[in-house]
Backbone as ProteinMPNN parsed JSONL, in Angstrom:
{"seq_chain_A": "XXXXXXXXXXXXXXXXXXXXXXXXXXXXXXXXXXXXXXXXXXXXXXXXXXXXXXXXXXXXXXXXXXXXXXXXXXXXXXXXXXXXXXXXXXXXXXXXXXXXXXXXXXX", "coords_chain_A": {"N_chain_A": [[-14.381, 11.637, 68.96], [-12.888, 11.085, 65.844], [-11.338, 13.623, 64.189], [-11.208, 15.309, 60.969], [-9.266, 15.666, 57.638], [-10.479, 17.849, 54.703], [-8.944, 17.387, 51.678], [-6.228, 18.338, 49.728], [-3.101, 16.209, 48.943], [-1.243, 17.506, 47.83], [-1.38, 20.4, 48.366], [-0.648, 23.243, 50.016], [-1.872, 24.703, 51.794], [-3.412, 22.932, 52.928], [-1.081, 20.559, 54.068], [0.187, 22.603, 56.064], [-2.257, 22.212, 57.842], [-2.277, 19.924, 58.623], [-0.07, 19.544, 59.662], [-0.675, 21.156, 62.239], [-2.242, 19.651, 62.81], [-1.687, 16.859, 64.151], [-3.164, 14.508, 64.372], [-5.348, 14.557, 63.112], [-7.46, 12.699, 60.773], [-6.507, 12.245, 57.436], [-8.074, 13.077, 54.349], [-7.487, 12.89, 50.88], [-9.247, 14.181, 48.616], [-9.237, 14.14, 45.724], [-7.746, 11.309, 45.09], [-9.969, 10.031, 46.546], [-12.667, 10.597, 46.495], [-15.409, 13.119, 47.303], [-18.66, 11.585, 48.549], [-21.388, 11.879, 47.293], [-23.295, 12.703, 48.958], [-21.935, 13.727, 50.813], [-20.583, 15.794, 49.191], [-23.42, 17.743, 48.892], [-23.598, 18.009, 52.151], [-21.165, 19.783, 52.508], [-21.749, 21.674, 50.971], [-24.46, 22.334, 51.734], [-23.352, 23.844, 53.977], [-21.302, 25.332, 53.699], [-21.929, 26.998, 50.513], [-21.912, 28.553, 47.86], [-19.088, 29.502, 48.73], [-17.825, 27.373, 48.717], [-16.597, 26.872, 46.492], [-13.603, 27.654, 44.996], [-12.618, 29.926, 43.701], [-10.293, 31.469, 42.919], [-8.75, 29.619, 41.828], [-6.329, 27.662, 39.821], [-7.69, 25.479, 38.523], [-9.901, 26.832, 37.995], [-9.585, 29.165, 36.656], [-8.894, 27.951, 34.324], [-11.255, 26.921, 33.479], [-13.911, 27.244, 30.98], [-16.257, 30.105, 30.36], [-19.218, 28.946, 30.095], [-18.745, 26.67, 31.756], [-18.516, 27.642, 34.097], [-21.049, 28.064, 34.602], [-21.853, 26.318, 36.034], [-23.662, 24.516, 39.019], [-22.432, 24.213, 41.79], [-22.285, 21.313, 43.076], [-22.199, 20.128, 40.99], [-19.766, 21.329, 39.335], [-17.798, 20.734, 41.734], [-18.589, 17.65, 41.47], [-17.006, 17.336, 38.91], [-14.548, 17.993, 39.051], [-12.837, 17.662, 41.083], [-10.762, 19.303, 42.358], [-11.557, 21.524, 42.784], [-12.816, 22.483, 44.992], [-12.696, 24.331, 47.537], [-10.191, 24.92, 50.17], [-8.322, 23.588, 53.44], [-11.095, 21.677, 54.058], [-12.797, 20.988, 57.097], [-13.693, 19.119, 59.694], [-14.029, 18.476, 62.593], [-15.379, 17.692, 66.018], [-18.187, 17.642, 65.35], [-18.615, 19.521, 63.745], [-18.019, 21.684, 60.718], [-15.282, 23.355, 59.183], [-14.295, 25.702, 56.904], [-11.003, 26.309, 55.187], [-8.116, 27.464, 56.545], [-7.487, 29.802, 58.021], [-7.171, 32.138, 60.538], [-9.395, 32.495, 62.096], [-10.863, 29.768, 61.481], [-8.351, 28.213, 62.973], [-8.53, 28.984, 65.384], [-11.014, 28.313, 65.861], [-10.565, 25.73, 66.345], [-9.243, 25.542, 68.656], [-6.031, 26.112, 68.347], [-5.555, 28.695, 68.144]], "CA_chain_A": [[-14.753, 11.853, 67.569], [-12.135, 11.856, 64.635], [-11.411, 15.403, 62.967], [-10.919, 14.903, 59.399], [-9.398, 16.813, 57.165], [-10.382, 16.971, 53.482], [-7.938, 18.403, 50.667], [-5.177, 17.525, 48.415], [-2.023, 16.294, 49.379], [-0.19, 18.373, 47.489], [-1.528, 21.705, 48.722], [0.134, 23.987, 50.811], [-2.436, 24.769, 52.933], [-4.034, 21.317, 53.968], [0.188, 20.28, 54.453], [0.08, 23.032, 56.978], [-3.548, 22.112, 58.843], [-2.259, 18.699, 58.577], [0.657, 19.412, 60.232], [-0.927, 21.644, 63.123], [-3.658, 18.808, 63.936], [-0.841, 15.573, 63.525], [-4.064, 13.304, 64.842], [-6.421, 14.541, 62.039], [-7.476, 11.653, 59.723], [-6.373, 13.218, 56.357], [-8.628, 12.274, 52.902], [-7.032, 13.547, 49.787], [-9.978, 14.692, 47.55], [-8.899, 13.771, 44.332], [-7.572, 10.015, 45.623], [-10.803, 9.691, 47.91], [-13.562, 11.682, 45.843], [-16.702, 13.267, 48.409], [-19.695, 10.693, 48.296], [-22.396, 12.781, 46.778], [-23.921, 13.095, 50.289], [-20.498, 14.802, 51.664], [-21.029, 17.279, 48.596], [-24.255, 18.392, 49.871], [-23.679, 18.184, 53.265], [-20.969, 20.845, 52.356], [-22.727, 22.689, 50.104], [-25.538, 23.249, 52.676], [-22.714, 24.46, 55.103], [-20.549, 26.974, 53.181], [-22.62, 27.436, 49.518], [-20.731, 28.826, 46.75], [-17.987, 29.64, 49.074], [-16.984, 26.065, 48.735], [-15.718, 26.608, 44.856], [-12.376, 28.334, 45.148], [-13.203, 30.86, 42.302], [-8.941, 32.058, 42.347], [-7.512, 28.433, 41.755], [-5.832, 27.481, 38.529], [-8.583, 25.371, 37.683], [-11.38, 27.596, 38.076], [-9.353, 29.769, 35.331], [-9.204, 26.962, 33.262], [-13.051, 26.848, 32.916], [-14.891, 28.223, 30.18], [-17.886, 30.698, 31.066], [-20.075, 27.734, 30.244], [-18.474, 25.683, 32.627], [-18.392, 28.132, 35.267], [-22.45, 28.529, 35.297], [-23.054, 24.841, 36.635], [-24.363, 23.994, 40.423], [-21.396, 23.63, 43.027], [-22.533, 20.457, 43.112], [-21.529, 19.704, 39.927], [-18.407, 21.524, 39.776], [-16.933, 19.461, 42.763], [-17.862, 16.623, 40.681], [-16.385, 17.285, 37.459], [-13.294, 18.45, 39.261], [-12.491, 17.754, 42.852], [-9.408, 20.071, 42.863], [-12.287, 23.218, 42.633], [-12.949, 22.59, 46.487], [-11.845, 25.493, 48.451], [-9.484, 23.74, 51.014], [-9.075, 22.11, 52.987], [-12.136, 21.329, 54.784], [-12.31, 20.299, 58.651], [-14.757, 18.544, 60.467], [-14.016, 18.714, 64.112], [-16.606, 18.0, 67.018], [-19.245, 17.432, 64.721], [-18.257, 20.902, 63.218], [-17.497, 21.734, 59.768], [-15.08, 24.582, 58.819], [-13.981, 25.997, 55.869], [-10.036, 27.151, 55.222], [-6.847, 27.624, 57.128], [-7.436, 30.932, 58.331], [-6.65, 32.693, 61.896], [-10.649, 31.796, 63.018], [-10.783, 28.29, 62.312], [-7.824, 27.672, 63.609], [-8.722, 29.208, 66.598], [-12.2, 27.532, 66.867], [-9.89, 24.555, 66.677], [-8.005, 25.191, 69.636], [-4.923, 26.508, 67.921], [-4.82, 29.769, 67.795]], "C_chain_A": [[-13.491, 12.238, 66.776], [-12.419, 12.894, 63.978], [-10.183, 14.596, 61.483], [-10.863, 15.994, 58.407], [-9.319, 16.433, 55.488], [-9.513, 17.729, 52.882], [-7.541, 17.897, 49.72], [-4.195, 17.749, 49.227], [-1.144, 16.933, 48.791], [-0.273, 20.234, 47.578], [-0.885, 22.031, 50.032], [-0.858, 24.189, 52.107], [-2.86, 23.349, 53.842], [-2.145, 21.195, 54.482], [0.173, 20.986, 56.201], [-1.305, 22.62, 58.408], [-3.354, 20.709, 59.152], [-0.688, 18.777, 59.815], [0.606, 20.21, 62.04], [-2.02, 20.529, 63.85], [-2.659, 17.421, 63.341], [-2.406, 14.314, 64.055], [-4.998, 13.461, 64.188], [-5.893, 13.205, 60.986], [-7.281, 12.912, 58.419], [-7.13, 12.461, 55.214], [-8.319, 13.476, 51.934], [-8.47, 13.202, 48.493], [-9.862, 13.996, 46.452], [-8.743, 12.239, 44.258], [-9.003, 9.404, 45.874], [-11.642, 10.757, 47.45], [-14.738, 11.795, 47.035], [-17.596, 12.53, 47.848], [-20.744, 12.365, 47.21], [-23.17, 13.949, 48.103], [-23.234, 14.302, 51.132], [-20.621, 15.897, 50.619], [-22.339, 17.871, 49.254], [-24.401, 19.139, 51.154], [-22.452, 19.816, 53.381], [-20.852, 22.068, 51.76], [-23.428, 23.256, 50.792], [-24.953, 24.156, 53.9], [-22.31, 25.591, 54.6], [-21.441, 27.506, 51.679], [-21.906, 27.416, 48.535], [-19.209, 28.923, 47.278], [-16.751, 28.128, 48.672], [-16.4, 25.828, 47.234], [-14.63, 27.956, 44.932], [-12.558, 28.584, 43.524], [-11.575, 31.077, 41.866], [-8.072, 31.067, 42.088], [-6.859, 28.079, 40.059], [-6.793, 26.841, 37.875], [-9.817, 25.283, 37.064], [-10.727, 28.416, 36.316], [-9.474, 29.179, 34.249], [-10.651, 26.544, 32.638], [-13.485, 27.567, 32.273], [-16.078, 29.101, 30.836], [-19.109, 29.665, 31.278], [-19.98, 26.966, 31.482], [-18.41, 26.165, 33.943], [-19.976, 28.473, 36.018], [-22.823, 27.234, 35.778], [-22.994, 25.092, 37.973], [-22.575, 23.676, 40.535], [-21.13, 21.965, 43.506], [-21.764, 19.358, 41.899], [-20.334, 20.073, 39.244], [-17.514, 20.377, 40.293], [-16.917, 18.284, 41.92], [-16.94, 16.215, 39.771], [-15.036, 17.879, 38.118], [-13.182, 19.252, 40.582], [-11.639, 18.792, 43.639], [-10.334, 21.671, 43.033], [-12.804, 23.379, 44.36], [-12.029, 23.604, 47.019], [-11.173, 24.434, 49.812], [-8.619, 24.183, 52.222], [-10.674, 22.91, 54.064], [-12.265, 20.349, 55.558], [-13.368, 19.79, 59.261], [-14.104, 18.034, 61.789], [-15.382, 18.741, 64.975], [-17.714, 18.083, 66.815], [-19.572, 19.189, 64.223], [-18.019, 21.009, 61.856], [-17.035, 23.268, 59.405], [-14.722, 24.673, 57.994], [-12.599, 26.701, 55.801], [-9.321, 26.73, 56.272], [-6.651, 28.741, 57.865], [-7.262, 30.957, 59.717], [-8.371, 32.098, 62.724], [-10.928, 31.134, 62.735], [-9.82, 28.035, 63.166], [-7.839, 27.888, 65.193], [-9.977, 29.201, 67.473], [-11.481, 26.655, 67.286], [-8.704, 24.56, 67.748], [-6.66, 25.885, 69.315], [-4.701, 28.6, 68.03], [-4.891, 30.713, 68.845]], "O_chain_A": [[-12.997, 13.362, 66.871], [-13.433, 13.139, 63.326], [-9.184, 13.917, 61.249], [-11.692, 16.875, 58.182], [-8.7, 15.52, 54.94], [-9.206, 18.787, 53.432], [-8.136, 17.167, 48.928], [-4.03, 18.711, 49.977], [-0.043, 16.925, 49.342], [0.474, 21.066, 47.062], [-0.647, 21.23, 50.935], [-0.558, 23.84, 53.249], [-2.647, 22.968, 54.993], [-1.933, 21.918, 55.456], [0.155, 20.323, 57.238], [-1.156, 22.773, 59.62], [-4.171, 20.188, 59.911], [-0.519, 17.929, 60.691], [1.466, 19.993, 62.893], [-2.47, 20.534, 64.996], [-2.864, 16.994, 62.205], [-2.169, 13.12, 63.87], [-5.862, 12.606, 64.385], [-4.793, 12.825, 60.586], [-7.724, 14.061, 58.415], [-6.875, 11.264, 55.078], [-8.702, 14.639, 52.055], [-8.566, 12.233, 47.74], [-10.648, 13.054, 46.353], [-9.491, 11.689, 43.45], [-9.216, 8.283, 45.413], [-11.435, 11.87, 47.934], [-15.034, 10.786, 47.675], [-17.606, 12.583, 46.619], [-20.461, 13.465, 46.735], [-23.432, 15.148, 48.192], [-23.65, 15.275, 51.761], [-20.775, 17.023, 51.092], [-22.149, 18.541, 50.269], [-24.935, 20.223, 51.394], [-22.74, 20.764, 54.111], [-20.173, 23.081, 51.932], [-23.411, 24.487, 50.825], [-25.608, 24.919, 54.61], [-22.768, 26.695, 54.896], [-21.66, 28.713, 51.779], [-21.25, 26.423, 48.22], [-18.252, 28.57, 46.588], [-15.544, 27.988, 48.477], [-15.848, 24.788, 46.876], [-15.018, 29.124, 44.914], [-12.614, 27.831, 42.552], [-11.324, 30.932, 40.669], [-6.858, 31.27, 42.056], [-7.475, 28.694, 39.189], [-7.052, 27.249, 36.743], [-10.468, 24.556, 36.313], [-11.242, 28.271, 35.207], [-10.04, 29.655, 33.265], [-10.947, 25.991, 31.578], [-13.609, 28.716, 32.699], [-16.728, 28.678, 31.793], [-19.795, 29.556, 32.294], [-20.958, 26.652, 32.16], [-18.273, 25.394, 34.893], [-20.24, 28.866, 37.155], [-24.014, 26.978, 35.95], [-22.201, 25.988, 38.261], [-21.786, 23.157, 39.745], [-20.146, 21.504, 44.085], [-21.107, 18.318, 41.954], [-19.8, 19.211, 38.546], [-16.839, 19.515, 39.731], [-15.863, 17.769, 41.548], [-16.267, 15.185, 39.728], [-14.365, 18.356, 37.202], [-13.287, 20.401, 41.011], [-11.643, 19.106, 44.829], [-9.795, 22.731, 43.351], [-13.132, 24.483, 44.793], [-10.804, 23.626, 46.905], [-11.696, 23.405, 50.239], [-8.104, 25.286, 52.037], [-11.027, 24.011, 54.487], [-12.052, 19.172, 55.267], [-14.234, 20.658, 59.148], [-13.638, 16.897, 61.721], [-16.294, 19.543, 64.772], [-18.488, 18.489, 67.681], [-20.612, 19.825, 64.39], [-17.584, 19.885, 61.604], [-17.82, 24.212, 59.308], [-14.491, 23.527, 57.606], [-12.668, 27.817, 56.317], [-9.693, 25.77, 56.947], [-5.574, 28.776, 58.46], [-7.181, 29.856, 60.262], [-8.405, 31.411, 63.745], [-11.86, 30.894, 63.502], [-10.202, 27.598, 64.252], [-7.307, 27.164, 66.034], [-10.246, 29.561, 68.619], [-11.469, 26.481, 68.505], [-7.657, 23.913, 67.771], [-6.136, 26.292, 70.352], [-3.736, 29.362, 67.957], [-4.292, 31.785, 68.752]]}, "name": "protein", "num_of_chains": 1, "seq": "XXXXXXXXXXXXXXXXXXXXXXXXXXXXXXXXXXXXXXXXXXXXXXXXXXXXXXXXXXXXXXXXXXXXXXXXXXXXXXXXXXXXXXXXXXXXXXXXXXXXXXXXXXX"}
């Protein structure tokens, strides 16, 4: 089973998770937008967690714009995905942190 990792290529973290798993398929977010289905599917996994509330362009959102569905977020602006996001082993984790990487073997 391919592990796939989603993000942006120009983030620091995916760079790094990308460079600790060199055999992860990589899909850049923004390039390669989530089907609708792949929002859901990680919506029903992490929740709200999955809107990176401290990113530049969460600040950039009006109050208005900050009360919509996660769902609709992600759409209107792919870069609000907390990142990256890993799917391993028919797994899905969230982040870069010390315990994924050390569900994933690494750490």
């Amino acid at each position: 089973m391919t592990t796939i990792i989603y993000g942006l290529k120009t983030c620091d973290t995916c760079r790094k998770a990308i460079k600790a798993l060199p055999d992860a398929q990589f899909r850049d977010i923004r390039a390669d937008p989530l089907t609708p289905e792949e929002r859901q599917e990680f919506i029903a996994a992490f929740g709200d967690a999955l809107v990176n509330r401290a990113s530049t362009t969460w600040r950039g959102l009006d109050e208005q714009a900050r009360l919509a569905s996660p769902d609709s977020l992600l759409t209107q602006h792919p870069a609000l995905m907390k990142r990256p996001v890993i799917r391993a082993k028919g797994t899905l984790y969230l982040g870069w942190k010390a315990d994924v990487q050390g569900a994933l073997g690494l750490g």
